[in-house]
mmCIF entry with sequence, helices, sheets and N, C-alpha, C, O atoms, coordinates in Angstrom:
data_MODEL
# 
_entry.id   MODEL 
# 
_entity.id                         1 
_entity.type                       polymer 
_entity.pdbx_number_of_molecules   1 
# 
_entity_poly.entity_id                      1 
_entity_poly.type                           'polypeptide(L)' 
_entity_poly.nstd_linkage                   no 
_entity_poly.nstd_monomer                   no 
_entity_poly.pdbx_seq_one_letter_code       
;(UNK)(UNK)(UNK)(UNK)(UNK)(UNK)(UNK)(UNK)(UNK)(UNK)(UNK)(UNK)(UNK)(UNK)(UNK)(UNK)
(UNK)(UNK)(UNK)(UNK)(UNK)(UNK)(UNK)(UNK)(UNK)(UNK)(UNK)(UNK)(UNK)(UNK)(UNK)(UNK)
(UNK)(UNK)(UNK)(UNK)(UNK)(UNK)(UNK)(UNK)(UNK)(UNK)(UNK)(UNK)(UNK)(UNK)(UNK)(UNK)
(UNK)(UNK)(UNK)
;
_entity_poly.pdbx_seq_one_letter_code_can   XXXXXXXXXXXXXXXXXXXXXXXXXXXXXXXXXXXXXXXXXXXXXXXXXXX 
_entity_poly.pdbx_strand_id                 A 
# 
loop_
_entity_poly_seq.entity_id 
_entity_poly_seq.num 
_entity_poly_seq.mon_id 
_entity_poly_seq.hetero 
1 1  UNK n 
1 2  UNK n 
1 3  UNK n 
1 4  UNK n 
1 5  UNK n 
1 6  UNK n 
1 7  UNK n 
1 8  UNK n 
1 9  UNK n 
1 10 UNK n 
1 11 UNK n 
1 12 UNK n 
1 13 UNK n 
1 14 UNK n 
1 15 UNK n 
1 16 UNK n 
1 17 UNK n 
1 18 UNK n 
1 19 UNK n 
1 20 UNK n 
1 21 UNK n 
1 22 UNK n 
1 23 UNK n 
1 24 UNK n 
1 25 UNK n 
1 26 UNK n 
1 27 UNK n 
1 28 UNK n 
1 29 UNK n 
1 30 UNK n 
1 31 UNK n 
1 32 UNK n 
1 33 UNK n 
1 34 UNK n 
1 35 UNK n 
1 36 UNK n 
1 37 UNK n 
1 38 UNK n 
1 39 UNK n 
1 40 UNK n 
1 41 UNK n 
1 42 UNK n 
1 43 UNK n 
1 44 UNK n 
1 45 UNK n 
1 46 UNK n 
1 47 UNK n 
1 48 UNK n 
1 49 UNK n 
1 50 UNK n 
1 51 UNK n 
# 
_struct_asym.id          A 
_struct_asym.entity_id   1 
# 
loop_
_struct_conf.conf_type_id 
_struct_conf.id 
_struct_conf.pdbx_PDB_helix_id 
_struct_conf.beg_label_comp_id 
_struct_conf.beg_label_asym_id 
_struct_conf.beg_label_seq_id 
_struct_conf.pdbx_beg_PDB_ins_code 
_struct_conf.end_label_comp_id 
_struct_conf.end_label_asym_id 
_struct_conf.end_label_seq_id 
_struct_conf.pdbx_end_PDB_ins_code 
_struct_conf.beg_auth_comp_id 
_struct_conf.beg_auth_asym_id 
_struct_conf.beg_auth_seq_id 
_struct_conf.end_auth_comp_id 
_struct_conf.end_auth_asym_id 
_struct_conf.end_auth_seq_id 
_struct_conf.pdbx_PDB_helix_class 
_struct_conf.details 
_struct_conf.pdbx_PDB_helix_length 
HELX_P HELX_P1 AA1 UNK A 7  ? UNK A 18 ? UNK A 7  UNK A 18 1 ? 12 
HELX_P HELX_P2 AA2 UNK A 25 ? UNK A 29 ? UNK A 25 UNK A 29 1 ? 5  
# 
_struct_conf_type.id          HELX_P 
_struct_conf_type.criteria    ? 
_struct_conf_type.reference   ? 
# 
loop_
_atom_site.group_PDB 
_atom_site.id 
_atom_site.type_symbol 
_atom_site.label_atom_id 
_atom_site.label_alt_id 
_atom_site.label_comp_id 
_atom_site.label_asym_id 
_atom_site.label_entity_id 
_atom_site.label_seq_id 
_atom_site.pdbx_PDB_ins_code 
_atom_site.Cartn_x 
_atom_site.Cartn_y 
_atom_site.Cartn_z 
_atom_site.occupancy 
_atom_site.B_iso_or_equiv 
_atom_site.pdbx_formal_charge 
_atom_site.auth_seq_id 
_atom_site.auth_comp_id 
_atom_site.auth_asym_id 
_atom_site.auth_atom_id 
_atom_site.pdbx_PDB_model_num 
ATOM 1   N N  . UNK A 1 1  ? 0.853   -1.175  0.000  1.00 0.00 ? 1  UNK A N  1 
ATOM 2   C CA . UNK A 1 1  ? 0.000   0.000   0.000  1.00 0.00 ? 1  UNK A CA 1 
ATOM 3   C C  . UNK A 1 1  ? 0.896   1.233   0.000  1.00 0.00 ? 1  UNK A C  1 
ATOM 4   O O  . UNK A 1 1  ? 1.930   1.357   0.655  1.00 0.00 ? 1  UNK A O  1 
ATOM 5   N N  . UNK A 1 2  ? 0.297   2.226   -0.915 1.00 0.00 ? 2  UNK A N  1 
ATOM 6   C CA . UNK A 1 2  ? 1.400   3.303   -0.767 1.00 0.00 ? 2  UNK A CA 1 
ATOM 7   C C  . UNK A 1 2  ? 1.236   4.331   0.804  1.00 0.00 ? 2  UNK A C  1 
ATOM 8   O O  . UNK A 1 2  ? 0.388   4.250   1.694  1.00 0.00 ? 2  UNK A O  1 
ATOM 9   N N  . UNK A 1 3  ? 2.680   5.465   0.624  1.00 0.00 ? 3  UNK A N  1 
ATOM 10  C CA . UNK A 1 3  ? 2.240   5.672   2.042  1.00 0.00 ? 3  UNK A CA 1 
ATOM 11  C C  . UNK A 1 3  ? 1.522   7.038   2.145  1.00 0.00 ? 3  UNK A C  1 
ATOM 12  O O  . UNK A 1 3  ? 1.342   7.751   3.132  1.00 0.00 ? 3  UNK A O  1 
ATOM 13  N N  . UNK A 1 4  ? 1.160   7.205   0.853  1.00 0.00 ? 4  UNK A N  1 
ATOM 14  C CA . UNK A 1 4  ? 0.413   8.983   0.687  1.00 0.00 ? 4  UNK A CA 1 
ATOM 15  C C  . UNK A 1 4  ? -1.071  8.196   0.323  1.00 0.00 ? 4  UNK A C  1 
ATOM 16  O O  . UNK A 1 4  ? -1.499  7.728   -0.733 1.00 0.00 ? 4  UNK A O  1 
ATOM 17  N N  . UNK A 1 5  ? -1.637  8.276   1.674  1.00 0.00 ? 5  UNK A N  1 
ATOM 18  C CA . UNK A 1 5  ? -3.540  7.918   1.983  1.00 0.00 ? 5  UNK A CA 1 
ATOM 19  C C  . UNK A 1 5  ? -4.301  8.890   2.134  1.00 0.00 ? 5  UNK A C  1 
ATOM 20  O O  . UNK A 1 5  ? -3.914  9.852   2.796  1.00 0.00 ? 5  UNK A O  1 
ATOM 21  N N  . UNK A 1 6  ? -5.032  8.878   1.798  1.00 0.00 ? 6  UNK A N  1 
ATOM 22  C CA . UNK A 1 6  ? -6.216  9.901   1.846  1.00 0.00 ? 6  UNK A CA 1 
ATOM 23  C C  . UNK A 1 6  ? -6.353  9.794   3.431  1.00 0.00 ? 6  UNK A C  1 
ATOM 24  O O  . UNK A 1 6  ? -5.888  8.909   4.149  1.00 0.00 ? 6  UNK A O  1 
ATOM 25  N N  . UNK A 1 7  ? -7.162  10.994  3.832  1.00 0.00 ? 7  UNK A N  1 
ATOM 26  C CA . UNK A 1 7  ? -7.224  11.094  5.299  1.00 0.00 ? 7  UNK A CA 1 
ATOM 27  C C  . UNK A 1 7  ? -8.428  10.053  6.197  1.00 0.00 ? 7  UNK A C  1 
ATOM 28  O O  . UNK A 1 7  ? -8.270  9.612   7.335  1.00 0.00 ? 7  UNK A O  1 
ATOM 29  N N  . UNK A 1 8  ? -9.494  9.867   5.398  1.00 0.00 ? 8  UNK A N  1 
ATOM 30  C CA . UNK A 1 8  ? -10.530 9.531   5.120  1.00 0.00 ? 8  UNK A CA 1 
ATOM 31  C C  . UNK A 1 8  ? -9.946  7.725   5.631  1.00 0.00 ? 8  UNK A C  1 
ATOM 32  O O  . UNK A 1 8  ? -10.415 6.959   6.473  1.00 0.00 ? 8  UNK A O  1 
ATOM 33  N N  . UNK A 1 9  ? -9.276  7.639   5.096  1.00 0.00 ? 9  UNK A N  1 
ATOM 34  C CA . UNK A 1 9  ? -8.227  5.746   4.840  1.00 0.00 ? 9  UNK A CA 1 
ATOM 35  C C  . UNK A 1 9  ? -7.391  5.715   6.220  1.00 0.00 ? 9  UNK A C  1 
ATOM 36  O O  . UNK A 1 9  ? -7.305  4.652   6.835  1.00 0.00 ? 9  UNK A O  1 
ATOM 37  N N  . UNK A 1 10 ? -6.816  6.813   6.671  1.00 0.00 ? 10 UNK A N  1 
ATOM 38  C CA . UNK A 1 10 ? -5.965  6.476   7.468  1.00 0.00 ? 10 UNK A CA 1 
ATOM 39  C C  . UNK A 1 10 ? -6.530  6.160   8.883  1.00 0.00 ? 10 UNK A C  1 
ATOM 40  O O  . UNK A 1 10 ? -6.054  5.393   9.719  1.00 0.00 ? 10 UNK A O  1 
ATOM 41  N N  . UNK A 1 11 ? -7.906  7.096   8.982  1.00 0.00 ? 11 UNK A N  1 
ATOM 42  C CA . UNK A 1 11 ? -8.650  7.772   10.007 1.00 0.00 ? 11 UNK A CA 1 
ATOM 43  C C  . UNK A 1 11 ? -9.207  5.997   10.335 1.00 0.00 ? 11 UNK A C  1 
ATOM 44  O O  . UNK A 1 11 ? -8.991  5.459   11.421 1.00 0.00 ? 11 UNK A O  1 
ATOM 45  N N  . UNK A 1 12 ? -10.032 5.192   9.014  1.00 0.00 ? 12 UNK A N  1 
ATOM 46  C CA . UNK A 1 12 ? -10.805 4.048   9.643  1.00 0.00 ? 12 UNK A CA 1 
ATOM 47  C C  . UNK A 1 12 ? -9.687  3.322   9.985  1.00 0.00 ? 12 UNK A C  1 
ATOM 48  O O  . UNK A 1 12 ? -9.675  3.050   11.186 1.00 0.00 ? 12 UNK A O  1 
ATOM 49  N N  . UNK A 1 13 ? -8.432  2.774   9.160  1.00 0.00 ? 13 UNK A N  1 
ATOM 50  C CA . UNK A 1 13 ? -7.035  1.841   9.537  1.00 0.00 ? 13 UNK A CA 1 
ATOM 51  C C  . UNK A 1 13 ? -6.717  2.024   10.974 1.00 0.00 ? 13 UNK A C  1 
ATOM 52  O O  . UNK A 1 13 ? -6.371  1.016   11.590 1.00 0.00 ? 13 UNK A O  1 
ATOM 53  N N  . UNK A 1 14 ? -6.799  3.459   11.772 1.00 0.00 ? 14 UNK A N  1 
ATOM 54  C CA . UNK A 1 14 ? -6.269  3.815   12.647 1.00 0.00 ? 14 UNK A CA 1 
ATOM 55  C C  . UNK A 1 14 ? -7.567  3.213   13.926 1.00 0.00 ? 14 UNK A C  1 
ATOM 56  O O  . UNK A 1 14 ? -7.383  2.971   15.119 1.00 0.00 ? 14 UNK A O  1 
ATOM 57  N N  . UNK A 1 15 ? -8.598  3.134   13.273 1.00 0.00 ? 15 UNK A N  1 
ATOM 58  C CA . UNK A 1 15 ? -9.885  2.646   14.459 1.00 0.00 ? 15 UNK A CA 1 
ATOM 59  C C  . UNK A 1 15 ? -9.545  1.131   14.778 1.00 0.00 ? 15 UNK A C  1 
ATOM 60  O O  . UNK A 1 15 ? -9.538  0.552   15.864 1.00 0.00 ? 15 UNK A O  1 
ATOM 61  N N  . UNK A 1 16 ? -9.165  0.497   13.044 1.00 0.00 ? 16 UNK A N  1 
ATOM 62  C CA . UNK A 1 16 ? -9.006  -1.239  13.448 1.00 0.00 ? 16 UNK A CA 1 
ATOM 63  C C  . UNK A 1 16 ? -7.381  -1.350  13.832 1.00 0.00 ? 16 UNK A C  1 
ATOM 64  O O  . UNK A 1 16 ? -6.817  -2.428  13.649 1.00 0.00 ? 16 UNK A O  1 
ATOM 65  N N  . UNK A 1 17 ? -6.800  -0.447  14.256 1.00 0.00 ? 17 UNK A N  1 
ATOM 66  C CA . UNK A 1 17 ? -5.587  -0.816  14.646 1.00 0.00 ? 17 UNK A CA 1 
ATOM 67  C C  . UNK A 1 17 ? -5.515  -0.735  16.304 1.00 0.00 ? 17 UNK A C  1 
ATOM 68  O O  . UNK A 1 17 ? -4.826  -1.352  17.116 1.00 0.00 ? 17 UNK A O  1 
ATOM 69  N N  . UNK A 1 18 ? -6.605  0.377   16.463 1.00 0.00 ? 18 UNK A N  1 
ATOM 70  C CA . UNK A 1 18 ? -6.932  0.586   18.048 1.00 0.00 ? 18 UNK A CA 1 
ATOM 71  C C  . UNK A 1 18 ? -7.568  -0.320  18.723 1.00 0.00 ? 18 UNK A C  1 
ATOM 72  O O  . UNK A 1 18 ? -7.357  -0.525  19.918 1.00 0.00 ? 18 UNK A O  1 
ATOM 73  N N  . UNK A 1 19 ? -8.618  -1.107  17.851 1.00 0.00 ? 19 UNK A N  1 
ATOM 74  C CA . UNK A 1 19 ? -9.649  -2.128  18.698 1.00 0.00 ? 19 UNK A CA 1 
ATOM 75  C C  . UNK A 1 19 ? -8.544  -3.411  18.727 1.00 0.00 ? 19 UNK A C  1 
ATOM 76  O O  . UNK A 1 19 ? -9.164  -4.234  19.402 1.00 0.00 ? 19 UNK A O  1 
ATOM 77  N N  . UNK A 1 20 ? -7.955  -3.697  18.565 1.00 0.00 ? 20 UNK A N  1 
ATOM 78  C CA . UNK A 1 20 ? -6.577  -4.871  17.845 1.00 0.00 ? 20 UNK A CA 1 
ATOM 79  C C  . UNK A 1 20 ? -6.036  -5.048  18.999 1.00 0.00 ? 20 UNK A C  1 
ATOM 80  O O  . UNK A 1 20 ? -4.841  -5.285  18.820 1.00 0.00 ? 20 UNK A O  1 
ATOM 81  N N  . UNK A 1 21 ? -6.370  -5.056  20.367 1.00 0.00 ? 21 UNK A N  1 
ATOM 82  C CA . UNK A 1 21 ? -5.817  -5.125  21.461 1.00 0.00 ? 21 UNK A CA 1 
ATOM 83  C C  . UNK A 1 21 ? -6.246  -6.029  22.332 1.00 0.00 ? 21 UNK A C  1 
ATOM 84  O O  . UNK A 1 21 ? -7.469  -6.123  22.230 1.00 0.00 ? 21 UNK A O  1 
ATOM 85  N N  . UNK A 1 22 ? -5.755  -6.831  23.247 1.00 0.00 ? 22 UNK A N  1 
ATOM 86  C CA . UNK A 1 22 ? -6.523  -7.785  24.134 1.00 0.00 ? 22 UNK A CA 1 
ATOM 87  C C  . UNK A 1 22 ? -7.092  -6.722  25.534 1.00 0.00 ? 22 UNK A C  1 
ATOM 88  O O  . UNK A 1 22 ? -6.833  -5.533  25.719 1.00 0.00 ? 22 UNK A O  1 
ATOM 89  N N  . UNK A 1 23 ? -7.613  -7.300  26.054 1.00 0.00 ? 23 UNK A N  1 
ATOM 90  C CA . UNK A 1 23 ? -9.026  -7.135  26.977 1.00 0.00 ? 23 UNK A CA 1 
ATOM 91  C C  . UNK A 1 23 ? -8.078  -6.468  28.065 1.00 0.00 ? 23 UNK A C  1 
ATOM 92  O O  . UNK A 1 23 ? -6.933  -6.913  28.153 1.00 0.00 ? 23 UNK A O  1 
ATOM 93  N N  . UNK A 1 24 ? -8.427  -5.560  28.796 1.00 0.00 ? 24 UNK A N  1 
ATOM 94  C CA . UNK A 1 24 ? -7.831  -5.194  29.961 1.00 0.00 ? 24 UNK A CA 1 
ATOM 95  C C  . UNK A 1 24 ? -8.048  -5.910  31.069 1.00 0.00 ? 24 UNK A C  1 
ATOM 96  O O  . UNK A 1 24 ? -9.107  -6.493  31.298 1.00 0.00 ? 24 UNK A O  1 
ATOM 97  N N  . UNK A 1 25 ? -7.004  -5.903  31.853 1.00 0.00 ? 25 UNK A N  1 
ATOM 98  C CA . UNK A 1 25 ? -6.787  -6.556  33.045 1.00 0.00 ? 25 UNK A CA 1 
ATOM 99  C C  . UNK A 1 25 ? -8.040  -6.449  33.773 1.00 0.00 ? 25 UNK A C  1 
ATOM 100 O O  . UNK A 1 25 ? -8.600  -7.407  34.306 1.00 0.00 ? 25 UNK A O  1 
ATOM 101 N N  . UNK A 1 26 ? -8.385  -5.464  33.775 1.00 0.00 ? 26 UNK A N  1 
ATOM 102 C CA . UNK A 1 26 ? -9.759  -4.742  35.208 1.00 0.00 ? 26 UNK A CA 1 
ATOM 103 C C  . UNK A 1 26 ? -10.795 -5.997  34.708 1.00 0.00 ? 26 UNK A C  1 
ATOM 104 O O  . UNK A 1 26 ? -11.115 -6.876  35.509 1.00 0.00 ? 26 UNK A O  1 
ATOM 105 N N  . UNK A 1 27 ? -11.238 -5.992  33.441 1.00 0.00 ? 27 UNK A N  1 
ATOM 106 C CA . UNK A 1 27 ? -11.691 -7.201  32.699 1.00 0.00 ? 27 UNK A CA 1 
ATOM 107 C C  . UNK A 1 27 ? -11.920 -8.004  32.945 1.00 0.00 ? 27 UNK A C  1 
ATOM 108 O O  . UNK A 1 27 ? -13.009 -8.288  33.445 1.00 0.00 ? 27 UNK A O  1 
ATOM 109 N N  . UNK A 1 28 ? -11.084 -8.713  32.738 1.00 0.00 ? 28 UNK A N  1 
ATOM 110 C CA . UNK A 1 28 ? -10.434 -10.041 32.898 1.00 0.00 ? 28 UNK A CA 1 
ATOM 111 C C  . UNK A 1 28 ? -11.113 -10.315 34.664 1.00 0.00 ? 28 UNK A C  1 
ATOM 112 O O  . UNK A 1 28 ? -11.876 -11.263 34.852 1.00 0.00 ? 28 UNK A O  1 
ATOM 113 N N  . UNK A 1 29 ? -10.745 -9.443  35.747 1.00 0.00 ? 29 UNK A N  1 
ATOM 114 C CA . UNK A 1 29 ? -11.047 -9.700  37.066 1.00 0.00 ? 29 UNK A CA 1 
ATOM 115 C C  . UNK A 1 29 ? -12.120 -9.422  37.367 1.00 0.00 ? 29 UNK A C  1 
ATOM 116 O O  . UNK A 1 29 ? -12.534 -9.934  38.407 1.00 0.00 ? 29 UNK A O  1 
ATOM 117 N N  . UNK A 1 30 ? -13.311 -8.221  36.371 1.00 0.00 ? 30 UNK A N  1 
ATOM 118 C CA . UNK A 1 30 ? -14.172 -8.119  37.306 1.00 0.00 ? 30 UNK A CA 1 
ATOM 119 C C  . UNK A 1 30 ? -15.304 -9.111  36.334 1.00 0.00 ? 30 UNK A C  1 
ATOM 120 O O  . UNK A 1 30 ? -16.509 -8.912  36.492 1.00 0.00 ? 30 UNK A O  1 
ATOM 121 N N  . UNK A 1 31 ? -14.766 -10.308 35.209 1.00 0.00 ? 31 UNK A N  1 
ATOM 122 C CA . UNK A 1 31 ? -15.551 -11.022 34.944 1.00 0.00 ? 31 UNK A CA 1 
ATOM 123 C C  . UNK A 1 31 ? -15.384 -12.303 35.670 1.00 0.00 ? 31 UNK A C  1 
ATOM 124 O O  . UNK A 1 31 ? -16.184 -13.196 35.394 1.00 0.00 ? 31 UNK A O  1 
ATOM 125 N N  . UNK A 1 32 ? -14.470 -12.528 36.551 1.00 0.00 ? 32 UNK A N  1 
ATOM 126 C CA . UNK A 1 32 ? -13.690 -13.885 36.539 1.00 0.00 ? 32 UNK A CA 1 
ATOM 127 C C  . UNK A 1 32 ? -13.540 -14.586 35.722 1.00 0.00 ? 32 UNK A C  1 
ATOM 128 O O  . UNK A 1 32 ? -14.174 -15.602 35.439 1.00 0.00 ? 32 UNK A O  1 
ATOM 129 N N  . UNK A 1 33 ? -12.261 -13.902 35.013 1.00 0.00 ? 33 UNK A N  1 
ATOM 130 C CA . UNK A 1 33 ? -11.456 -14.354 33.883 1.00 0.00 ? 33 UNK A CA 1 
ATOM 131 C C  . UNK A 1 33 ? -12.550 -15.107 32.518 1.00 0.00 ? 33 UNK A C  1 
ATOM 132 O O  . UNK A 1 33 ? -12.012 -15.702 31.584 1.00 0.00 ? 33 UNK A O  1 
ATOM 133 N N  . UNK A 1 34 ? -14.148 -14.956 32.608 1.00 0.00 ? 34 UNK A N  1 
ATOM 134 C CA . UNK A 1 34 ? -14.530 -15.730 31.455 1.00 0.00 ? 34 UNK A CA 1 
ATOM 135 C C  . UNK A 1 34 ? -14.132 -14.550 30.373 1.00 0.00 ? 34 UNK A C  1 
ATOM 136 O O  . UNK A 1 34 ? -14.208 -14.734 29.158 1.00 0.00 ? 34 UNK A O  1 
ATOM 137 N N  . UNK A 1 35 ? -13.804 -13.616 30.827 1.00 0.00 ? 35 UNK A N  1 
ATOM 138 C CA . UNK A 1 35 ? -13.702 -12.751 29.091 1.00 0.00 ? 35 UNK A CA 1 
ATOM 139 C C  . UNK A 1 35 ? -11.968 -12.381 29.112 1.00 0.00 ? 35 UNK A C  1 
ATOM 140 O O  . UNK A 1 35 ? -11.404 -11.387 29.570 1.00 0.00 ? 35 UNK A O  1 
ATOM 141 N N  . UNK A 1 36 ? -11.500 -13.369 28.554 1.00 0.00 ? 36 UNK A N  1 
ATOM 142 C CA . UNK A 1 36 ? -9.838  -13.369 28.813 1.00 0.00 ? 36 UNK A CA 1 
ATOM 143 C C  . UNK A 1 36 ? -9.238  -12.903 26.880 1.00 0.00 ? 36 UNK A C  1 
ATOM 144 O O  . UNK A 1 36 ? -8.166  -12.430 26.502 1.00 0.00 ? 36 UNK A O  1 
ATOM 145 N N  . UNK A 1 37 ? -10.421 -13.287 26.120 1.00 0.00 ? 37 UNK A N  1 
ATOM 146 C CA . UNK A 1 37 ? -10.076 -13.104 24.997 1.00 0.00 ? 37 UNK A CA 1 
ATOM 147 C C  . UNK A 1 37 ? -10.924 -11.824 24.539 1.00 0.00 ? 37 UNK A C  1 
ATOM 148 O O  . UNK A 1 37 ? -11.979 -11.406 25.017 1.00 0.00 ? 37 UNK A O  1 
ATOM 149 N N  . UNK A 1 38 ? -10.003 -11.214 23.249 1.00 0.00 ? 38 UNK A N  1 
ATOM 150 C CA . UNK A 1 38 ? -10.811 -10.133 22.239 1.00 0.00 ? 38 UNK A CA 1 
ATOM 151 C C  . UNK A 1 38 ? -11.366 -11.040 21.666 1.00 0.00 ? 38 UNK A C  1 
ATOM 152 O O  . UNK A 1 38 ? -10.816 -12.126 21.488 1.00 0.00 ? 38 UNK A O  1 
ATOM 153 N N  . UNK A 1 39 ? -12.923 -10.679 21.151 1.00 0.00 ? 39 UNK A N  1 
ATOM 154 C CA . UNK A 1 39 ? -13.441 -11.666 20.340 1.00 0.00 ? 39 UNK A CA 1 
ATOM 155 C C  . UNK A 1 39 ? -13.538 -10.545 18.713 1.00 0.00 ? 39 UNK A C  1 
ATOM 156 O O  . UNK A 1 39 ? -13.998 -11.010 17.670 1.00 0.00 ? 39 UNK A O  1 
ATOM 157 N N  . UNK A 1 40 ? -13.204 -9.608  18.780 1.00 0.00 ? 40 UNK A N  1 
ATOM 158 C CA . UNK A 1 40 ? -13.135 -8.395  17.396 1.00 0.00 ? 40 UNK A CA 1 
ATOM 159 C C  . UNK A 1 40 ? -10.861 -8.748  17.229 1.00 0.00 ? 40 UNK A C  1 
ATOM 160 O O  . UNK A 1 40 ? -10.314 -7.968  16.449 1.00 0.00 ? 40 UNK A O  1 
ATOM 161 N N  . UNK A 1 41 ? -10.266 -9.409  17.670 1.00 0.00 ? 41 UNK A N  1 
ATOM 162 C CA . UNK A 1 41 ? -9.084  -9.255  17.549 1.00 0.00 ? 41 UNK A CA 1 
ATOM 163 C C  . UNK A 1 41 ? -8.861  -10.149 16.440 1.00 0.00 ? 41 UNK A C  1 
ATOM 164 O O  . UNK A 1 41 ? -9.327  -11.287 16.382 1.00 0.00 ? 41 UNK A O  1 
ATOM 165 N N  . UNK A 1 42 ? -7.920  -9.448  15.297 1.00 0.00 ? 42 UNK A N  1 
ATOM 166 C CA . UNK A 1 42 ? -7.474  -9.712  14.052 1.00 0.00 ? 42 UNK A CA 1 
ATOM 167 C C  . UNK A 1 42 ? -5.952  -9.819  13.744 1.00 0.00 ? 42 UNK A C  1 
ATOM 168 O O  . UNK A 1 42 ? -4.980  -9.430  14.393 1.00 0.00 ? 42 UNK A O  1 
ATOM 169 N N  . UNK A 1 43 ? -6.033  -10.373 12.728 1.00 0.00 ? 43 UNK A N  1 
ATOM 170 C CA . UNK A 1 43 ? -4.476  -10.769 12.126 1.00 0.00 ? 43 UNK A CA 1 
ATOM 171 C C  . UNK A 1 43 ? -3.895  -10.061 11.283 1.00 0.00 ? 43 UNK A C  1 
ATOM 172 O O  . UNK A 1 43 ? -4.718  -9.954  10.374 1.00 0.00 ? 43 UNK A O  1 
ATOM 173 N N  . UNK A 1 44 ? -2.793  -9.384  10.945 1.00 0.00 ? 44 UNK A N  1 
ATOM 174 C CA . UNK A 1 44 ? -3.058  -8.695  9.731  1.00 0.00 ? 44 UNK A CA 1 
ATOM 175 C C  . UNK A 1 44 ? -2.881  -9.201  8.366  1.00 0.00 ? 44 UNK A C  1 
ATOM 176 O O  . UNK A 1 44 ? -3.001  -8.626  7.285  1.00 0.00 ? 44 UNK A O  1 
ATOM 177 N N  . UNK A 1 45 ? -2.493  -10.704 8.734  1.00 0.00 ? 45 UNK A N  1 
ATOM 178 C CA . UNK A 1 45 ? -1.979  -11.215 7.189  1.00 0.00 ? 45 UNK A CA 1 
ATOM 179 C C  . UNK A 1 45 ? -3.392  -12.811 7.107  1.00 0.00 ? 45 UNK A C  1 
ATOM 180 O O  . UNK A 1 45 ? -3.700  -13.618 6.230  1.00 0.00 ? 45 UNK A O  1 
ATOM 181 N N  . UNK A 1 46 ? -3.701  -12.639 8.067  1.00 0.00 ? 46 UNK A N  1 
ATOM 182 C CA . UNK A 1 46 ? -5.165  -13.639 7.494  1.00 0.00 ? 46 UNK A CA 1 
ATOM 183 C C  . UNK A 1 46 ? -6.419  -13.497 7.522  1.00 0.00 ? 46 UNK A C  1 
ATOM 184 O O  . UNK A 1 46 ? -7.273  -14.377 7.413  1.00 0.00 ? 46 UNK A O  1 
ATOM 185 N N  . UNK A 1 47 ? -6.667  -11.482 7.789  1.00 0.00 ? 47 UNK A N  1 
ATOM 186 C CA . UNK A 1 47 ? -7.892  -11.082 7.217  1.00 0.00 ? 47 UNK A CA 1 
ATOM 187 C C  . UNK A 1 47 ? -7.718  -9.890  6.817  1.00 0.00 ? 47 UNK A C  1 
ATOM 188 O O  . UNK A 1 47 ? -6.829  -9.127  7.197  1.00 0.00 ? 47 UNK A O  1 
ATOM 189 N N  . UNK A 1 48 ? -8.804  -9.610  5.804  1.00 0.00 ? 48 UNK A N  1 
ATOM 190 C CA . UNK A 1 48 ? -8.793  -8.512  4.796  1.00 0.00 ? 48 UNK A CA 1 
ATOM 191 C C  . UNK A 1 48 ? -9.786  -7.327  5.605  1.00 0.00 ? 48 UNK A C  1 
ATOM 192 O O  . UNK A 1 48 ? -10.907 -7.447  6.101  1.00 0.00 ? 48 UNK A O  1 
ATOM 193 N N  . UNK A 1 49 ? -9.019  -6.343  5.524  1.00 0.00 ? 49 UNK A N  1 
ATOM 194 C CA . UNK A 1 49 ? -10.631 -5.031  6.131  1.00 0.00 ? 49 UNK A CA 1 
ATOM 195 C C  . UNK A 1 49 ? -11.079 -5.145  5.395  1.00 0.00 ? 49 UNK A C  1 
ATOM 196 O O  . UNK A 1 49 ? -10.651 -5.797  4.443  1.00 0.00 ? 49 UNK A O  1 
ATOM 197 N N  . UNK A 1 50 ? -12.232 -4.550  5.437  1.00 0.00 ? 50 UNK A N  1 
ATOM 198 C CA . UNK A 1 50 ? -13.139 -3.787  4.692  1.00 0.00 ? 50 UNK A CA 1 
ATOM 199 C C  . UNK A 1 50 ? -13.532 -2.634  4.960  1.00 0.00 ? 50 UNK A C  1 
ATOM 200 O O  . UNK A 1 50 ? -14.440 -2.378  5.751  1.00 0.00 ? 50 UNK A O  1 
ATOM 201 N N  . UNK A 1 51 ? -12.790 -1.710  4.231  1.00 0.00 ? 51 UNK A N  1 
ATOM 202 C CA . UNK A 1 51 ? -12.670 -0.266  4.512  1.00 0.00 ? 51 UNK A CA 1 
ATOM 203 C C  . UNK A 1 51 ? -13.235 0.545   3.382  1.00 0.00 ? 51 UNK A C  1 
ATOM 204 O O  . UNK A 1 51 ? -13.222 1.775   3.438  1.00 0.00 ? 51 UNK A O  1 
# 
């Protein structure tokens, strides 16, 4: 991908790069540990956005 993006491109990339994180600790404890996983967490080489 080149690196001159429209602003519009960078703005949604930058939302699925933010949600791309595992679950916070506080989480994790105030579920007892059943929510230990992201269930929105992605790969970047074995799924495609859709942007």
């Amino acid at each position: 991908m080149s690196k001159n993006k429209p602003l519009g491109k960078k703005i949604r990339l930058m939302k699925h790069v933010n949600s791309n994180r595992r679950v916070p600790g506080w989480v994790m404890m105030k579920t007892d540990r059943k929510m230990t996983q992201n269930p929105k967490r992605k790969n970047w080489r074995r799924s495609n956005l859709k942007l």
